[in-house]
N, C-alpha and C positions, 0 to 999 in steps of 0.2 A: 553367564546365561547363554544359551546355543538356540538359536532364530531360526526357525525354517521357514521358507517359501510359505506363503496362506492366502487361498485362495476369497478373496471378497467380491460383493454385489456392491456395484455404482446406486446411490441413490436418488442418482439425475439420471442413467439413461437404462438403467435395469440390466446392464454389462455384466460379466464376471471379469476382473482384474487380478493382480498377481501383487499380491503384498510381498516383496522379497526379502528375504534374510538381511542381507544389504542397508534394505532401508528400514526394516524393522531396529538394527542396531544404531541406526543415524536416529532415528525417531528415538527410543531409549537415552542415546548420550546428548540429545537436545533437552531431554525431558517430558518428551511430549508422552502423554497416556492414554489417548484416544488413538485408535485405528482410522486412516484416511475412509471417506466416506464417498468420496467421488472419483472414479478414475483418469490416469494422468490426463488424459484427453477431455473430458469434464472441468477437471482443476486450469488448465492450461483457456479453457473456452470462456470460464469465472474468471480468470486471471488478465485476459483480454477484455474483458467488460459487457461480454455475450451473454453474461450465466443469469443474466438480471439484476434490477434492483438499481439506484442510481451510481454511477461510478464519478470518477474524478474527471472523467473528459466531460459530463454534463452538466458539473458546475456552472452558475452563472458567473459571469465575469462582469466586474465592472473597470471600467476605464478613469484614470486621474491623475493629478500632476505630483509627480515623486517631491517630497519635501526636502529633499536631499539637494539633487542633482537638478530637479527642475523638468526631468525627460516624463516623459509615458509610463504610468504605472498602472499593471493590470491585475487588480488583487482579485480572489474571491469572495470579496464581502463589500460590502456597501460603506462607502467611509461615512464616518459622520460626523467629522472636523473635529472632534474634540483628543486625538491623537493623531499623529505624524505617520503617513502613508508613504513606502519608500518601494521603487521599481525594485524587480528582481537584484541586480546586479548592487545596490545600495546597500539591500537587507543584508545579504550577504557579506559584504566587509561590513555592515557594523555588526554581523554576527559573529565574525570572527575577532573582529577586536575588540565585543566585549566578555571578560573575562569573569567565566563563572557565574554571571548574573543574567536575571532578565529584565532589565530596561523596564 
């Protein structure tokens, strides 16, 4: 199939953008079937945590002792004792060492 250039409207800033052959053939060999809807400058502003809506930096955090190592553990969720709360650095090798399964 031969891609050309297609010009599109941003639906966040009312832009016109440049769908390029390029990425029209990268979107194709990814499978994607929908045309971008936001221009790169839109997608990169979403992608930064500007474009609204809550992102990952907003998360509450809560604070508690890693069941592991005993150090600082700072999860996104609220423990509620009845499973094993592990710091970053803990989850991590026992995610690595366990194999195939999930605990």
């Amino acid at each position: 199939m031969t891609f050309q250039d297609r010009t599109l409207t941003c639906v966040e800033c009312g832009n016109s953008f440049t769908f390029t052959a390029g990425e029209q053939e990268f979107h194709a060999a990814k499978g994607f079937t929908n045309d971008p809807k936001r221009c790169p400058d839109c997608r990169a502003a979403r992608r930064a945590g500007n474009g609204g809506g809550a992102g990952r930096q907003d998360r509450e955090m809560y604070t508690t002792t890693c069941d592991s190592c005993g150090g600082v553990a700072r999860v996104p969720f609220q423990p509620r004792g009845d499973k094993p709360v592990y710091c970053s650095d803990c989850f991590r090798s026992r995610q690595s060492t366990v194999s195939g399964s999930r605990w």
